[in-house]
Biopython code that builds the backbone (N, CA, C, O; Angstrom):
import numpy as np
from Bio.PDB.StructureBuilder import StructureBuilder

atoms = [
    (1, "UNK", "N", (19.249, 1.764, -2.937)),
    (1, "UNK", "CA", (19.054, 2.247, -4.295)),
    (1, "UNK", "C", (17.700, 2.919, -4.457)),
    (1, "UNK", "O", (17.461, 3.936, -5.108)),
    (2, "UNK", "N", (16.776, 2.102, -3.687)),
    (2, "UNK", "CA", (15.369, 2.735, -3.819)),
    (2, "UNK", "C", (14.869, 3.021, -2.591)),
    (2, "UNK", "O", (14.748, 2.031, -1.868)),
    (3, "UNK", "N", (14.374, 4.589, -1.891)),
    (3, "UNK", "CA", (13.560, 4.801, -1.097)),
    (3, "UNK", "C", (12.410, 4.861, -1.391)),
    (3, "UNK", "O", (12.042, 5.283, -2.487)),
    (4, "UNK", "N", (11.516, 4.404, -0.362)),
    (4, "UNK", "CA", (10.044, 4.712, -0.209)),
    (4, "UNK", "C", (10.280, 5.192, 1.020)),
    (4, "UNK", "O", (11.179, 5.026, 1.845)),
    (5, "UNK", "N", (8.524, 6.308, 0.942)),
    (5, "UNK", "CA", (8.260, 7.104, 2.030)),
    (5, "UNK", "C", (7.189, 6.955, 1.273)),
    (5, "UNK", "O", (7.046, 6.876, 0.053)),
    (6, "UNK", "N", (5.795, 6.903, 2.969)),
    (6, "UNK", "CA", (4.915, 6.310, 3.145)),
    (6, "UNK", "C", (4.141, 7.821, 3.750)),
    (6, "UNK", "O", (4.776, 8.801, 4.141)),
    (7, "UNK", "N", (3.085, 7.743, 3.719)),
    (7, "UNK", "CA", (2.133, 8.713, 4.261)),
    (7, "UNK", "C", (0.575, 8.555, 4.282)),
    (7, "UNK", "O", (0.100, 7.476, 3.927)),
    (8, "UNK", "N", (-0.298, 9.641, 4.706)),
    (8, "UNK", "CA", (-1.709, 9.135, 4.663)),
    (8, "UNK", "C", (-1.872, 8.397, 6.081)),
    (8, "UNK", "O", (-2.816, 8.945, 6.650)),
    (9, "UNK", "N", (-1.484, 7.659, 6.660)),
    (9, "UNK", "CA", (-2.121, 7.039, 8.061)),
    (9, "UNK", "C", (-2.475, 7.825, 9.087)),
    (9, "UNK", "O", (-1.942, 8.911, 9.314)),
    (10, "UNK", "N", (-3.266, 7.390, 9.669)),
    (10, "UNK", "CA", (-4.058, 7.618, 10.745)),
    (10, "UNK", "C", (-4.663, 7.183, 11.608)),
    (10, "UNK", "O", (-4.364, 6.030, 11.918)),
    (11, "UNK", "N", (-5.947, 7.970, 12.518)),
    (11, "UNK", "CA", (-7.268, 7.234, 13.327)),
    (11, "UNK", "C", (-8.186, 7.822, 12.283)),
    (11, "UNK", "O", (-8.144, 8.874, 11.647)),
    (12, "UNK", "N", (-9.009, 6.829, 12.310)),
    (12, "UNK", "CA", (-10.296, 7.070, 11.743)),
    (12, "UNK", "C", (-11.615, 6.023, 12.211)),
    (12, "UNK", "O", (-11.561, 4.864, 12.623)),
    (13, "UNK", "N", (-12.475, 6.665, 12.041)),
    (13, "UNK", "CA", (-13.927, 5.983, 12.572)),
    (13, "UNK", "C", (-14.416, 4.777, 11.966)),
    (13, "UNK", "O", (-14.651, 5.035, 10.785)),
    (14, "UNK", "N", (-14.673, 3.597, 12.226)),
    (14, "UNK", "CA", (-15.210, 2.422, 11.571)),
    (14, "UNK", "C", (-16.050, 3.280, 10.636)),
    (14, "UNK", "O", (-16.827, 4.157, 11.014)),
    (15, "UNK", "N", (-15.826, 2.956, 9.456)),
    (15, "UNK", "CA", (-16.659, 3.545, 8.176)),
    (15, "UNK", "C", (-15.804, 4.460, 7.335)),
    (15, "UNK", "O", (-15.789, 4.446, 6.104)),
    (16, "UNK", "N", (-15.077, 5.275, 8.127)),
    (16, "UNK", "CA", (-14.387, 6.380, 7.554)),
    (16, "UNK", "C", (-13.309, 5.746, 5.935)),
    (16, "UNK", "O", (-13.067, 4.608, 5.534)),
    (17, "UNK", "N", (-12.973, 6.920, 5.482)),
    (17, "UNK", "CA", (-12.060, 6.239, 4.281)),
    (17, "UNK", "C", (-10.610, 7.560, 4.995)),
    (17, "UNK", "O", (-10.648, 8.572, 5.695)),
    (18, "UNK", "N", (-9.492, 6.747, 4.289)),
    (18, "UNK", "CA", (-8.032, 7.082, 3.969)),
    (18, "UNK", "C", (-7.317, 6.608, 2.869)),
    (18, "UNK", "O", (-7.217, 5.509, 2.325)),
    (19, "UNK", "N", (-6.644, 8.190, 2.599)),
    (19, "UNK", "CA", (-5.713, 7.487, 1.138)),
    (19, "UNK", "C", (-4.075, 7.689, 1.909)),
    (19, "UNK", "O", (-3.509, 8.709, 2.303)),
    (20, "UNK", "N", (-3.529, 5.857, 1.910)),
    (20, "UNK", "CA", (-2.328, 5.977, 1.719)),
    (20, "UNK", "C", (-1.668, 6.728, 0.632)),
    (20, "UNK", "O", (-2.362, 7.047, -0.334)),
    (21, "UNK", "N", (-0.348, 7.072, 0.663)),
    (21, "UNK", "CA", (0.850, 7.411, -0.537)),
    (21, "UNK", "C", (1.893, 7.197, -0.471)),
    (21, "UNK", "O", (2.426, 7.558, 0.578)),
    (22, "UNK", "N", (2.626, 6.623, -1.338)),
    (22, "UNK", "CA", (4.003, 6.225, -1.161)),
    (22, "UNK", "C", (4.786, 6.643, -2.572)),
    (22, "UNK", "O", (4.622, 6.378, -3.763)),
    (23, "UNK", "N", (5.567, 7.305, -1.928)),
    (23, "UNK", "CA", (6.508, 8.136, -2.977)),
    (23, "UNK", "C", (8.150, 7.558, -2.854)),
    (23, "UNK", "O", (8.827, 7.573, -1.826)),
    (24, "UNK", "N", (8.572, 7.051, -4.200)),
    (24, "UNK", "CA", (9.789, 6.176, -4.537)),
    (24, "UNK", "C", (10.564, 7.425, -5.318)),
    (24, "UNK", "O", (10.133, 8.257, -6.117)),
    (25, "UNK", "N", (12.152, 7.168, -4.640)),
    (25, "UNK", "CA", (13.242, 7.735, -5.176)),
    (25, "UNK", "C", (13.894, 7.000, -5.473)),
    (25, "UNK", "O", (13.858, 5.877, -4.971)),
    (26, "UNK", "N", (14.828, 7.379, -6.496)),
    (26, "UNK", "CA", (14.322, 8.120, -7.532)),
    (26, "UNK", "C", (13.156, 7.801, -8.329)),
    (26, "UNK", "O", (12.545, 8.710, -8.892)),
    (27, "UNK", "N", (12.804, 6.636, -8.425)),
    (27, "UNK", "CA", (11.562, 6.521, -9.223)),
    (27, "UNK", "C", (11.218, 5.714, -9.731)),
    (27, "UNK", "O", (12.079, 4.875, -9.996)),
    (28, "UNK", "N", (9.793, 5.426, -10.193)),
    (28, "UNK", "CA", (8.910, 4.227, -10.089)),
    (28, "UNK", "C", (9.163, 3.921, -11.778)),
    (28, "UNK", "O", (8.819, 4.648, -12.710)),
    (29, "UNK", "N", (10.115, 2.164, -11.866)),
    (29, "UNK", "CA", (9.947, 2.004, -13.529)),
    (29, "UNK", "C", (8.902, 1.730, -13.909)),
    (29, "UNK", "O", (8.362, 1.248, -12.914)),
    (30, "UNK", "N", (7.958, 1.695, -14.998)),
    (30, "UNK", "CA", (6.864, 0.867, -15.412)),
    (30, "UNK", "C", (6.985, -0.611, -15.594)),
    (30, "UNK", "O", (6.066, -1.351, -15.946)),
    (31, "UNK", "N", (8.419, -1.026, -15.271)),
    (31, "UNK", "CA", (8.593, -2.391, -14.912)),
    (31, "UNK", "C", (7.961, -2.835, -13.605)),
    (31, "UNK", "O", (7.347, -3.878, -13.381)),
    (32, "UNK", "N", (8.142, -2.175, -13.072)),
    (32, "UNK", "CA", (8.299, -2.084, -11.304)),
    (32, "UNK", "C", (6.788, -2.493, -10.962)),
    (32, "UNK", "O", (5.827, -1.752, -11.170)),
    (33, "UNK", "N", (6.709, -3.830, -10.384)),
    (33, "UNK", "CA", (5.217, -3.624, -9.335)),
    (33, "UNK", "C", (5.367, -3.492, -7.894)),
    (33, "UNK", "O", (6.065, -3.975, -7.003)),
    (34, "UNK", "N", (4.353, -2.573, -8.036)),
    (34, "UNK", "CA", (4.263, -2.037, -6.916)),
    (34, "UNK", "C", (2.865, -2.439, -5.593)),
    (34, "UNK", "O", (1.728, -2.097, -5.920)),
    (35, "UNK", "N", (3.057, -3.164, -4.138)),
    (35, "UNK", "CA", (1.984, -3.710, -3.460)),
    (35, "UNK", "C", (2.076, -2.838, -1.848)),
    (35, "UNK", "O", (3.043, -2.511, -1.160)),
    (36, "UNK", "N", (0.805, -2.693, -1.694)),
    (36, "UNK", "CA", (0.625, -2.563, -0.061)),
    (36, "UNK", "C", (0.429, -3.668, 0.796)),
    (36, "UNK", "O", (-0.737, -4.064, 0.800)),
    (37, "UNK", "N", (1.294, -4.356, 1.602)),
    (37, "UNK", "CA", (1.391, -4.806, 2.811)),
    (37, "UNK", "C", (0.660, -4.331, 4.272)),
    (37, "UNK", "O", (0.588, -3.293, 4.931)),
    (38, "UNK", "N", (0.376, -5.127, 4.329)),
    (38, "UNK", "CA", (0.055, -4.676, 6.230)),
    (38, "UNK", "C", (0.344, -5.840, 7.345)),
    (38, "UNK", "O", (0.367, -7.019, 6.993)),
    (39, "UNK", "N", (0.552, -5.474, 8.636)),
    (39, "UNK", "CA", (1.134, -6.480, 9.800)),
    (39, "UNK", "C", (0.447, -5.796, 11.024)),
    (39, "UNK", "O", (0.313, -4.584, 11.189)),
    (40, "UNK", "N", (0.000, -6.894, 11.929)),
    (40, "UNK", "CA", (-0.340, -6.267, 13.359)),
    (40, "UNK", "C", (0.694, -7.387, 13.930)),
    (40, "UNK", "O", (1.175, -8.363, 13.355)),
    (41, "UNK", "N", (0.832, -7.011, 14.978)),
    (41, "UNK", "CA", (1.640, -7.854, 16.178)),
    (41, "UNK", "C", (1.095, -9.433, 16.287)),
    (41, "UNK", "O", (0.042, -9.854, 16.766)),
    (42, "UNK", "N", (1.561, -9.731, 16.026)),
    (42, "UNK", "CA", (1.699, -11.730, 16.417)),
    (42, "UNK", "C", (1.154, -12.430, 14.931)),
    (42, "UNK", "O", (1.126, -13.639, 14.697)),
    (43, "UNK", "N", (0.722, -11.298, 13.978)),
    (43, "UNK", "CA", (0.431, -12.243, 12.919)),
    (43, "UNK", "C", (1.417, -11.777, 11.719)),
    (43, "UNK", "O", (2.313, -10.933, 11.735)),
    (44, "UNK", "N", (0.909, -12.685, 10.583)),
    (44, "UNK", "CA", (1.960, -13.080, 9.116)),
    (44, "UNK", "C", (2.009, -11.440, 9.052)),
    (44, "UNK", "O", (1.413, -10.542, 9.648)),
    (45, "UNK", "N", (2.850, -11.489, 8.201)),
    (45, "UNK", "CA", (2.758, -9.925, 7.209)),
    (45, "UNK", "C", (1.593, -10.408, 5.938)),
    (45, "UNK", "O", (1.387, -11.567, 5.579)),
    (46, "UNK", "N", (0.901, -9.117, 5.381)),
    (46, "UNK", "CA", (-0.389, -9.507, 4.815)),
    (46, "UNK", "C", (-0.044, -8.903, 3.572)),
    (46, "UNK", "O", (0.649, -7.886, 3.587)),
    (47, "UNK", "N", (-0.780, -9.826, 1.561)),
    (47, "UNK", "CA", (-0.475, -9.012, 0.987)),
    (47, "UNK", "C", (-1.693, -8.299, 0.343)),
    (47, "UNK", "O", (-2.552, -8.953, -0.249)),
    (48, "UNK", "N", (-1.754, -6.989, 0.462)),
    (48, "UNK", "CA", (-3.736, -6.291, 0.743)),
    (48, "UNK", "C", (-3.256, -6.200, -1.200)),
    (48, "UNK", "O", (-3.742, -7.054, -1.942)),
    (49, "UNK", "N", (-2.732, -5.595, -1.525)),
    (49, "UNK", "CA", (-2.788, -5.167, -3.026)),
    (49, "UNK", "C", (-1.839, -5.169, -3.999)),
    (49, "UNK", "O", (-0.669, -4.979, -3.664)),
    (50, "UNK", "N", (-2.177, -5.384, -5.377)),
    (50, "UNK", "CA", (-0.846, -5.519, -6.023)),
    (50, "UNK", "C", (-1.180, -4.752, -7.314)),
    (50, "UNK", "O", (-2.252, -5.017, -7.858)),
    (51, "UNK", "N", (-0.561, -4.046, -7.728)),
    (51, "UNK", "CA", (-0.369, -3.265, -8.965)),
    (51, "UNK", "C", (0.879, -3.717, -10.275)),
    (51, "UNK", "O", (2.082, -3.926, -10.121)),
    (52, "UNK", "N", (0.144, -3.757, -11.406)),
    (52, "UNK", "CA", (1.474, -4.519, -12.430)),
    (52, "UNK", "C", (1.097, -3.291, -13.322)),
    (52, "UNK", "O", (0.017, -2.701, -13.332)),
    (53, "UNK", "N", (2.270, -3.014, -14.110)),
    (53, "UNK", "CA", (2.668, -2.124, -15.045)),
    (53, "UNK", "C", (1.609, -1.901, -15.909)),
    (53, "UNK", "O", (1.718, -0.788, -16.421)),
    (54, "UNK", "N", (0.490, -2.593, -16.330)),
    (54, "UNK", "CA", (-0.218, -2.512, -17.344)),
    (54, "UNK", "C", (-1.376, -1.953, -16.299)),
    (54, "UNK", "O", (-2.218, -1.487, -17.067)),
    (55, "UNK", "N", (-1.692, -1.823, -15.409)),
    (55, "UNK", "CA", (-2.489, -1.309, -14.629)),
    (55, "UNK", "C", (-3.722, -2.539, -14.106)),
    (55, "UNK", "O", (-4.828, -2.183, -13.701)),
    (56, "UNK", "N", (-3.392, -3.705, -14.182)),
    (56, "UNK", "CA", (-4.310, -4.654, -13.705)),
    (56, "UNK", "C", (-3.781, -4.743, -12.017)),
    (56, "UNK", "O", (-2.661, -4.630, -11.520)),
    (57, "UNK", "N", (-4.825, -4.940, -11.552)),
    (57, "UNK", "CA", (-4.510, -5.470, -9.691)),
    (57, "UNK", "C", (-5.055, -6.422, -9.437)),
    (57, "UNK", "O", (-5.688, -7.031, -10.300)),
    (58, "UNK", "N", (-4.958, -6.904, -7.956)),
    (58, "UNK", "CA", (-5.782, -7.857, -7.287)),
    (58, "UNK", "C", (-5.075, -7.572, -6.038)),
    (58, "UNK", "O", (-3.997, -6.990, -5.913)),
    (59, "UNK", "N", (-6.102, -8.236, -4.810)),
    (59, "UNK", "CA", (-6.402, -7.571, -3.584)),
    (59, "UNK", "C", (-6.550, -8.925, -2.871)),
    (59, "UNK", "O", (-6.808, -9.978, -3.454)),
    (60, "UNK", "N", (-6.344, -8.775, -1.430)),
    (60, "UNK", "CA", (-6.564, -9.618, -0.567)),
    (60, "UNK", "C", (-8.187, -10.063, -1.054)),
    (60, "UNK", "O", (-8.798, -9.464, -1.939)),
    (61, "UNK", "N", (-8.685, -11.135, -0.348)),
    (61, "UNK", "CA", (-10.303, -11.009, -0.398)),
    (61, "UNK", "C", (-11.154, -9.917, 0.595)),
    (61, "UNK", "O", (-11.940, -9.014, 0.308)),
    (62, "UNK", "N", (-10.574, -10.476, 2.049)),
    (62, "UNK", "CA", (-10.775, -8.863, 2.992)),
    (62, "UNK", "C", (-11.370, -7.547, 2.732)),
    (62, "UNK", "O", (-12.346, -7.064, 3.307)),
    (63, "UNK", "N", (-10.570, -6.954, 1.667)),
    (63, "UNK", "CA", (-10.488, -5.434, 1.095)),
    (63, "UNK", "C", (-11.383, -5.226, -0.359)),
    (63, "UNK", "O", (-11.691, -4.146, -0.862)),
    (64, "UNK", "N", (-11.723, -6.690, -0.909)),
    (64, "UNK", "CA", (-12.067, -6.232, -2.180)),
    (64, "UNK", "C", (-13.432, -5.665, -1.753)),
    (64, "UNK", "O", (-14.153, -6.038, -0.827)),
    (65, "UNK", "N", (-13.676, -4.370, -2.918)),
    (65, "UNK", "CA", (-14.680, -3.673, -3.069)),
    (65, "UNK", "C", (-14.168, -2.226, -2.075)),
    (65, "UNK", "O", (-14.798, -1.173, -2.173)),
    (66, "UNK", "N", (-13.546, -2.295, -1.593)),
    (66, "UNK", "CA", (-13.519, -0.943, -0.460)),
    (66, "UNK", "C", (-12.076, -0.826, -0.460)),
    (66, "UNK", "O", (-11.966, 0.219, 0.181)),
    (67, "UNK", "N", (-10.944, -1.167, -0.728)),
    (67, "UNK", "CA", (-9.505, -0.790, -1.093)),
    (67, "UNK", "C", (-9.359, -0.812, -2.755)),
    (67, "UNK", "O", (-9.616, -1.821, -3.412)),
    (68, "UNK", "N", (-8.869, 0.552, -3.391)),
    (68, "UNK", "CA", (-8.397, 0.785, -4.370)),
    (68, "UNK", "C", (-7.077, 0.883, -4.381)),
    (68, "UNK", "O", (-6.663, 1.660, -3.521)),
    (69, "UNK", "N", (-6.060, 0.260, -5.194)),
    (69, "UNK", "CA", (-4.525, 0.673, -5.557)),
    (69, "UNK", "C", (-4.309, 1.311, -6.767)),
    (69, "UNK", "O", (-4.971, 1.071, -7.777)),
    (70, "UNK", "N", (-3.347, 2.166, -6.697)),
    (70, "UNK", "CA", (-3.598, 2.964, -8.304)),
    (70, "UNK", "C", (-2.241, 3.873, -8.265)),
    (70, "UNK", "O", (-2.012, 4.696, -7.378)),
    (71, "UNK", "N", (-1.408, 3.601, -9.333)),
    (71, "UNK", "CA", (0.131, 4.215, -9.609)),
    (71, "UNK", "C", (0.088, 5.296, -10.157)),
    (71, "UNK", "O", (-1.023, 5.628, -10.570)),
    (72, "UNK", "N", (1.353, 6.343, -10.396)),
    (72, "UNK", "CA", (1.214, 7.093, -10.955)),
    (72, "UNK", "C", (2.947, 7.921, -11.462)),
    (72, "UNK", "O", (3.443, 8.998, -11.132)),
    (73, "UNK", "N", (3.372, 6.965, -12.244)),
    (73, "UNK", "CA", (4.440, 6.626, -12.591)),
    (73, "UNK", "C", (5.261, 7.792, -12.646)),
    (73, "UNK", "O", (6.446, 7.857, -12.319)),
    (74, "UNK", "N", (4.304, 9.001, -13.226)),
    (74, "UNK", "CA", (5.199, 10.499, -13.095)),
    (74, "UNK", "C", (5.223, 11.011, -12.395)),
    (74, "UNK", "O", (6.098, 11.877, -12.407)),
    (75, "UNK", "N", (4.101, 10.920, -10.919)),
    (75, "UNK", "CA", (4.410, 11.244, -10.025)),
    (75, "UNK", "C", (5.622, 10.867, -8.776)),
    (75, "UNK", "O", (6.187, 11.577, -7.944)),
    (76, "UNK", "N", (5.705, 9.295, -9.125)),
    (76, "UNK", "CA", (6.738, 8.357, -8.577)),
    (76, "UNK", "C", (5.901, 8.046, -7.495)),
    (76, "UNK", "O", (6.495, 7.820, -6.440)),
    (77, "UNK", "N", (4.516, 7.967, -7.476)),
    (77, "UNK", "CA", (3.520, 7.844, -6.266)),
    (77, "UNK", "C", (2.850, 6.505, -6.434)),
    (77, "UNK", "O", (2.792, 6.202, -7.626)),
    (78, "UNK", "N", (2.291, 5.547, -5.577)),
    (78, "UNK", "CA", (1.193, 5.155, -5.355)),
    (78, "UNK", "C", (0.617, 5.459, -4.435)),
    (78, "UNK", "O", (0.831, 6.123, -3.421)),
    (79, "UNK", "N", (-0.181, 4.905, -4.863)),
    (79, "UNK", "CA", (-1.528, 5.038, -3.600)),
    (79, "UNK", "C", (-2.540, 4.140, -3.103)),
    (79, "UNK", "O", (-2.748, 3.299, -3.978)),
    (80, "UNK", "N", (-3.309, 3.929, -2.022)),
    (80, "UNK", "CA", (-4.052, 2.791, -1.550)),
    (80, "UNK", "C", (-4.936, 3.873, -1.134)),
    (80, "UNK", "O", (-4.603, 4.745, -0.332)),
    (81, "UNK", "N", (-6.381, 3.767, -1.857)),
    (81, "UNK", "CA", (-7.453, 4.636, -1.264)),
    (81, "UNK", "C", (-8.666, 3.313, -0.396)),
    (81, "UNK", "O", (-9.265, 2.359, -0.892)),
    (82, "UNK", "N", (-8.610, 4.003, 1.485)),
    (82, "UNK", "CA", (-9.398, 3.017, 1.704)),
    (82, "UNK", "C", (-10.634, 3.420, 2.301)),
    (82, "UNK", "O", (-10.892, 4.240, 3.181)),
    (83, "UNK", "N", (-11.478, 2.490, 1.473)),
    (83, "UNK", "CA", (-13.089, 2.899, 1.604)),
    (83, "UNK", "C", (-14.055, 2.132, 3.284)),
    (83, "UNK", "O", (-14.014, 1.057, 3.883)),
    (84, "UNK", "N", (-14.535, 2.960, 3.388)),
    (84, "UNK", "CA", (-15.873, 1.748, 4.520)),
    (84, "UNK", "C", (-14.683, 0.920, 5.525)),
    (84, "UNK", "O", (-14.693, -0.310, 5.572)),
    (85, "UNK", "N", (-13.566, 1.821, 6.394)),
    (85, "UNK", "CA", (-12.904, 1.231, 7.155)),
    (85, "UNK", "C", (-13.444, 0.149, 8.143)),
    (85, "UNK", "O", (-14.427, 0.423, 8.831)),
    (86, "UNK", "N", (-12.702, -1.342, 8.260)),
    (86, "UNK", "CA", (-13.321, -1.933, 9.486)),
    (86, "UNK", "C", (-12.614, -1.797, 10.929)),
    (86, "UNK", "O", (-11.789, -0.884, 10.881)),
    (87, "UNK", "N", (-12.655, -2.251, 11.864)),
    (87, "UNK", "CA", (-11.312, -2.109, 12.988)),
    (87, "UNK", "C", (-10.290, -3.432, 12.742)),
    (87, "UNK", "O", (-9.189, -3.471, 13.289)),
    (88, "UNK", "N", (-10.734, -4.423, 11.932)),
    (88, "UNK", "CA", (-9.725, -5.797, 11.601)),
    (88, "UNK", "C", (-8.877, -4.648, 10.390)),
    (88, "UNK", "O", (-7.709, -5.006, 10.241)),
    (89, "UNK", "N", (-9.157, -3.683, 9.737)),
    (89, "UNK", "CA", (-8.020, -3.146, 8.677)),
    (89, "UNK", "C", (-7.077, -2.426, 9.737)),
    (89, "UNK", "O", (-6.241, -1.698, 9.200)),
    (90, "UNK", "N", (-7.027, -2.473, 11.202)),
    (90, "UNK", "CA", (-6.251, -1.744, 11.880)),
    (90, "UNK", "C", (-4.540, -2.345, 11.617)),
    (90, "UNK", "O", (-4.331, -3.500, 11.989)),
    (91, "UNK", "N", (-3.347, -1.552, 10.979)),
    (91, "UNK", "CA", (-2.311, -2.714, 11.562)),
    (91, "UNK", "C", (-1.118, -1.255, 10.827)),
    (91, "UNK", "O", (-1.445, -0.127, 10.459)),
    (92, "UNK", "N", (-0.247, -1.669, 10.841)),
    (92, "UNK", "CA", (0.735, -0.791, 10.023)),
    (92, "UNK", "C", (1.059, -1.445, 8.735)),
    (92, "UNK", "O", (1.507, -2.589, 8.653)),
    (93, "UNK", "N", (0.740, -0.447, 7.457)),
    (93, "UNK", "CA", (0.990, -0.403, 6.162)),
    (93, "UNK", "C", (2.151, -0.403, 5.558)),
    (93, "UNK", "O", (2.774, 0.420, 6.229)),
    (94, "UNK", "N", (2.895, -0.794, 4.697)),
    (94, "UNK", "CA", (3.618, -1.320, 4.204)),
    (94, "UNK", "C", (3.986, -0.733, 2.871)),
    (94, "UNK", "O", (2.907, -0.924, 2.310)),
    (95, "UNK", "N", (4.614, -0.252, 2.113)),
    (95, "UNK", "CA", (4.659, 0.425, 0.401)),
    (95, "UNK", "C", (5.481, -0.854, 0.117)),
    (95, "UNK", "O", (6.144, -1.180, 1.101)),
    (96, "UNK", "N", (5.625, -1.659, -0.937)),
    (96, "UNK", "CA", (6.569, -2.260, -1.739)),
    (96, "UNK", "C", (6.840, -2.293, -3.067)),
    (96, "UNK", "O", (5.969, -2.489, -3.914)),
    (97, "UNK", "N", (8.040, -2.107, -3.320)),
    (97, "UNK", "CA", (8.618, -2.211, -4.728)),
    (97, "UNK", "C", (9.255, -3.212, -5.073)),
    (97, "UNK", "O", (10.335, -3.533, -4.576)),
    (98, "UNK", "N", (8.625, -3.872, -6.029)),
    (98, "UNK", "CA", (9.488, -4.948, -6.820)),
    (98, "UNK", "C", (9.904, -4.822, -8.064)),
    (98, "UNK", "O", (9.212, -4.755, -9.080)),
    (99, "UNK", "N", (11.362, -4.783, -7.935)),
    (99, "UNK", "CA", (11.814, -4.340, -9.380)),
    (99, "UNK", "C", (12.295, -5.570, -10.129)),
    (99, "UNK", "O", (13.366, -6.145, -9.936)),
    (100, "UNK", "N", (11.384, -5.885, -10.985)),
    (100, "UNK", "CA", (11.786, -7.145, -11.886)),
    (100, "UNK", "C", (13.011, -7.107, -12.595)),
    (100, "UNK", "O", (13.564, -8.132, -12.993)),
    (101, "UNK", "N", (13.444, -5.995, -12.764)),
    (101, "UNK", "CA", (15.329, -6.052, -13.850)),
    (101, "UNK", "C", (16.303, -6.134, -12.632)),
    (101, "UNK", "O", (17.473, -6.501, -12.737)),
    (102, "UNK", "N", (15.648, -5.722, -11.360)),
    (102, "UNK", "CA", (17.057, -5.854, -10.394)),
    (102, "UNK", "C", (16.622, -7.121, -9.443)),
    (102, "UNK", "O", (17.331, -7.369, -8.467)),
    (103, "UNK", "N", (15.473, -7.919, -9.713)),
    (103, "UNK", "CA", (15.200, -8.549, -8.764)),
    (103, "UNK", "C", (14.964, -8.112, -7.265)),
    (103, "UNK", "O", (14.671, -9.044, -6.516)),
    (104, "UNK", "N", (15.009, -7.388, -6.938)),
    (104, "UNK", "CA", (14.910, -7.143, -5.536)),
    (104, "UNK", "C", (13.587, -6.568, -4.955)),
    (104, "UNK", "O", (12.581, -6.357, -5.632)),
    (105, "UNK", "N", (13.671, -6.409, -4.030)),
    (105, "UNK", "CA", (12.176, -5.733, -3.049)),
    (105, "UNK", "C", (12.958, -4.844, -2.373)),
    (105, "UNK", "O", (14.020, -5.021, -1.777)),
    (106, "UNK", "N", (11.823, -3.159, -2.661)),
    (106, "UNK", "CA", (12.426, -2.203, -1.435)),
    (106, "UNK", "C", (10.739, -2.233, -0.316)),
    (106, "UNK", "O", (9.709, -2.866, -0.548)),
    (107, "UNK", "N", (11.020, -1.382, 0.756)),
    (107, "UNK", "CA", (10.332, -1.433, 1.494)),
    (107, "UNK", "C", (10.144, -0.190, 2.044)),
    (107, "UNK", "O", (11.168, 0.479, 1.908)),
    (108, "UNK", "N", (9.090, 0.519, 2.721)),
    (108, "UNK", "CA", (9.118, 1.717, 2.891)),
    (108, "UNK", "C", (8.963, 1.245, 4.724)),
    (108, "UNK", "O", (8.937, 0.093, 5.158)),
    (109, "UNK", "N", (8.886, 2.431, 5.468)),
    (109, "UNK", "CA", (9.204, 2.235, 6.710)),
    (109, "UNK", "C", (7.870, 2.449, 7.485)),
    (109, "UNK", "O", (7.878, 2.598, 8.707)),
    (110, "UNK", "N", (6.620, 2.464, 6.683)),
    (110, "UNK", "CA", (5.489, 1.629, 7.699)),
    (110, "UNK", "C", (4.822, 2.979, 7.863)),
    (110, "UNK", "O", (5.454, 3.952, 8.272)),
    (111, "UNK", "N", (3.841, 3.017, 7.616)),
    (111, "UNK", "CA", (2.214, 4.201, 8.704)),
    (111, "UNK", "C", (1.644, 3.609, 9.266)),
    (111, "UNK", "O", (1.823, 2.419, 9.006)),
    (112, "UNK", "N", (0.719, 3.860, 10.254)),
    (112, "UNK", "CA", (0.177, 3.300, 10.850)),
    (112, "UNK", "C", (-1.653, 3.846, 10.903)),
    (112, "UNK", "O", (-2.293, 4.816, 11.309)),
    (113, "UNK", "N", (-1.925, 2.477, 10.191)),
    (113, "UNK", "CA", (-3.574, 2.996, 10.345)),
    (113, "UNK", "C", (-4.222, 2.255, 11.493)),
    (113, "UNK", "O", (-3.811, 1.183, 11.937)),
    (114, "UNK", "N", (-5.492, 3.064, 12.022)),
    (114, "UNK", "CA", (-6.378, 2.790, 13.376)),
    (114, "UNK", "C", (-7.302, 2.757, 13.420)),
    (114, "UNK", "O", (-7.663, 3.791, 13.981)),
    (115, "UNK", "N", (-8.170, 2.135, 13.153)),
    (115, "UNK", "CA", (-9.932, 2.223, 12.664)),
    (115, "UNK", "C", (-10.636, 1.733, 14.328)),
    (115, "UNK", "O", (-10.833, 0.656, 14.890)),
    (116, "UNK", "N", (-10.846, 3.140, 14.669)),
    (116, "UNK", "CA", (-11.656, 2.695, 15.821)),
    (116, "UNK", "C", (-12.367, 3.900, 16.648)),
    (116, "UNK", "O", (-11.978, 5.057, 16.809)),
    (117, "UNK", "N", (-13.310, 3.376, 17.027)),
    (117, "UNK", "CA", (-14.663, 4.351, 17.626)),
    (117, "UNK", "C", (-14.289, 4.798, 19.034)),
    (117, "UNK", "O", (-15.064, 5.497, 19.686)),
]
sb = StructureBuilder()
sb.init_structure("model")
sb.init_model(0)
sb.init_chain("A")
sb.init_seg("    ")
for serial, (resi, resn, name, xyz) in enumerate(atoms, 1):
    if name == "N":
        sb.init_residue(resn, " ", resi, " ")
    sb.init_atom(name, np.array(xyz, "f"), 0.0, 1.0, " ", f" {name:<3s}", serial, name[0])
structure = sb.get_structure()
């Protein structure tokens, strides 16, 4: 019912910044919260950010101060802008949608960021 597509990943230099984007079809309700995930190999899946309809967030502890999340409901976009990369933010990113009237979670199919010298 709902795609995400994910973009923005890369390599970048310990320090460097990247803005994820994740664009939902057909489209993002203002019900809908929306979080970035991330996973490296052998560990949990991680939850870095969360966005609620009224525009309040909260963030792993990790990321606070240097990861921003921020929606943009007419665009059908979010976004994860990340500041002062470390090489522990290395892992593949995650878009999620949670739609509170359908209950469910969609998932987008992963970028992959690389913070390393």
């Amino acid at each position: 019912q709902v795609q995400l597509v994910e973009s923005g990943g890369g390599l970048v230099q310990p320090g460097g910044s990247l803005r994820l984007s994740c664009v939902a079809s057909p489209r993002i309700f203002s019900s809908d919260v929306m979080g970035w995930y991330r996973q490296t190999p052998g560990k949990q899946r991680e939850l870095v950010a969360r966005i609620f309809s009224g525009g309040s967030t909260s963030y792993v502890d990790s990321v606070k101060g240097r990861f921003t999340i921020s929606r943009d409901n007419a665009k059908k976009t979010v976004y994860l802008q990340m500041n002062s990369l470390k090489p522990e933010d290395t892992a593949v990113y995650y878009c999620n949608l949670y739609s509170t009237y359908g209950a469910r979670d969609y998932w987008g199919q992963g970028t992959q960021v690389t913070v390393s010298s």
